[in-house]
C-alpha positions as CSV (number, residue, x, y, z in Angstrom):
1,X,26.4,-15.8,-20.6
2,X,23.3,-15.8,-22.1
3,X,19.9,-13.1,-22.0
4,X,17.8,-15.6,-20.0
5,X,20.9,-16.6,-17.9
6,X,21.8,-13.0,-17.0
7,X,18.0,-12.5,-16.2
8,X,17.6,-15.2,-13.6
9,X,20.5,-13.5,-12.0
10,X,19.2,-10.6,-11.8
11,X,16.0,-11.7,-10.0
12,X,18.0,-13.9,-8.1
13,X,20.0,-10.8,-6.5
14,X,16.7,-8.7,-6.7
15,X,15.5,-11.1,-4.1
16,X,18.3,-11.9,-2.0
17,X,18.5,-7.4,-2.1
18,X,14.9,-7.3,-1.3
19,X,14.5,-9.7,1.5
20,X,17.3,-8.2,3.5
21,X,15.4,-5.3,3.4
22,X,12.2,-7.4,5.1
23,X,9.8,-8.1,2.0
24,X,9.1,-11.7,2.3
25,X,8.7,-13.9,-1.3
26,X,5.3,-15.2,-2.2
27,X,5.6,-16.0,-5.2
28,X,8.5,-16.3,-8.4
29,X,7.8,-15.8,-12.1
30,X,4.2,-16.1,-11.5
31,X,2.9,-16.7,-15.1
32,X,-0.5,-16.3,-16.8
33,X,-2.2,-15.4,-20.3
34,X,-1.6,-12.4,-19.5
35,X,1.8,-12.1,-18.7
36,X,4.4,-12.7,-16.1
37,X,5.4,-10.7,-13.0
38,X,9.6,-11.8,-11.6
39,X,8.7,-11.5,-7.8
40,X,5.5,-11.1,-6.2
41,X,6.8,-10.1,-2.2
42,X,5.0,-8.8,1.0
43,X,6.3,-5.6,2.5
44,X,4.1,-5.6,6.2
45,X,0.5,-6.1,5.0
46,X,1.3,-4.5,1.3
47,X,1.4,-6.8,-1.9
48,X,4.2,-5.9,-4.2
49,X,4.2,-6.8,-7.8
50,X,8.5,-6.5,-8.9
51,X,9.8,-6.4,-12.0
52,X,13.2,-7.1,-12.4
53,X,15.8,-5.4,-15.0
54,X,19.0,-5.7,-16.0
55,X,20.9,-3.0,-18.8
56,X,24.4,-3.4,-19.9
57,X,24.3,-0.4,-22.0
58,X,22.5,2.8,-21.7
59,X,22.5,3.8,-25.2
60,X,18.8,2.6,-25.6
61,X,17.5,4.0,-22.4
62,X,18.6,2.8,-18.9
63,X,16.7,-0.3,-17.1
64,X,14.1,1.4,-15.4
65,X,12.8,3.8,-18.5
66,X,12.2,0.1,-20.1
67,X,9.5,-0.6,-18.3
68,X,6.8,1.6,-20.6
69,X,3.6,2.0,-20.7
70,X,3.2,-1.2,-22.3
71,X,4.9,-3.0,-20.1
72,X,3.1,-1.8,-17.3
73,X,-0.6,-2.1,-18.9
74,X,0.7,-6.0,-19.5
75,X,2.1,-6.0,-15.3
76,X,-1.1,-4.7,-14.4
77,X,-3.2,-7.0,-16.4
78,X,-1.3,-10.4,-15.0
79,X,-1.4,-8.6,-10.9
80,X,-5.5,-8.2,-11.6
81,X,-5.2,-12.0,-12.8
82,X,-3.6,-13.0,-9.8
83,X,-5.5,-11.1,-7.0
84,X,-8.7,-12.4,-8.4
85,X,-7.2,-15.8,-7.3
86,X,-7.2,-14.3,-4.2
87,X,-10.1,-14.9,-1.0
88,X,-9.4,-10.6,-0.8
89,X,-7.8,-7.8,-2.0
90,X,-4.6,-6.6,-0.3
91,X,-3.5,-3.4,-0.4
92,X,-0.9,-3.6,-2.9
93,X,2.0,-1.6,-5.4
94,X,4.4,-2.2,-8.5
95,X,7.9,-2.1,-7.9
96,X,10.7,-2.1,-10.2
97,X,14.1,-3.4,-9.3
98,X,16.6,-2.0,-11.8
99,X,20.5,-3.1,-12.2
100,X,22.1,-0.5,-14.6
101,X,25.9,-1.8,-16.1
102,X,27.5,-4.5,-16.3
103,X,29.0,-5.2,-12.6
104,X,27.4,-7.9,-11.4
105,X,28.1,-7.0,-7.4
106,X,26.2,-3.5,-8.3
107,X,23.6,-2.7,-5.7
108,X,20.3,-2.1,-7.8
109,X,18.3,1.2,-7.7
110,X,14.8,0.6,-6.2
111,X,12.1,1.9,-7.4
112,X,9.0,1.8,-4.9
113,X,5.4,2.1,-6.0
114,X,6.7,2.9,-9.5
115,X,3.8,3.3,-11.4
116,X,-0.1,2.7,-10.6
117,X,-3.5,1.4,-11.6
């Protein structure tokens, strides 16, 4: 299986995990100049902006120390992008869904409000 292929699993069971626990999707690989966020979900009147990862191997660092500070300046960027879109601003938070190994049927770790503006 390929990278993309195993990513696209991964969100797909991020959101099948996350909606059992209530969020509701809005939106999937929302995509601009700036970047792209996996899932963009409601969780009772909060926006969530979710990014979704998947490590086989720890050796480089797990899934959830992969989203750096890069990563999450570029996140950022592309949630401003979107809620400018938007008639208001929600209140809203960043997420990370992280799948560590390679078991598919693993149940992710959940990172809520990982990082903010």
């Amino acid at each position: 299986m390929d990278r993309q292929q195993i990513g696209k699993d991964a969100e797909a069971q991020a959101e099948r995990f996350l909606q059992n626990k209530g969020l509701t999707l809005i939106s999937r690989n929302f995509r601009c100049r700036c970047g792209e966020i996996d899932l963009i979900m409601r969780d009772g009147n909060e926006l969530v902006f979710i990014e979704v990862r998947k490590r086989q191997w720890q050796q480089f660092g797990g899934a959830a120390e992969s989203v750096d500070f890069r990563k999450q300046r570029k996140l950022i960027r592309t949630a401003q992008y979107y809620l400018q879109q938007l008639p208001r601003e929600p209140f809203c938070r960043f997420d990370v869904i992280a799948f560590e190994g390679k078991a598919a049927a693993d149940e992710p770790l959940w990172y809520k409000d990982a990082f903010r503006i």
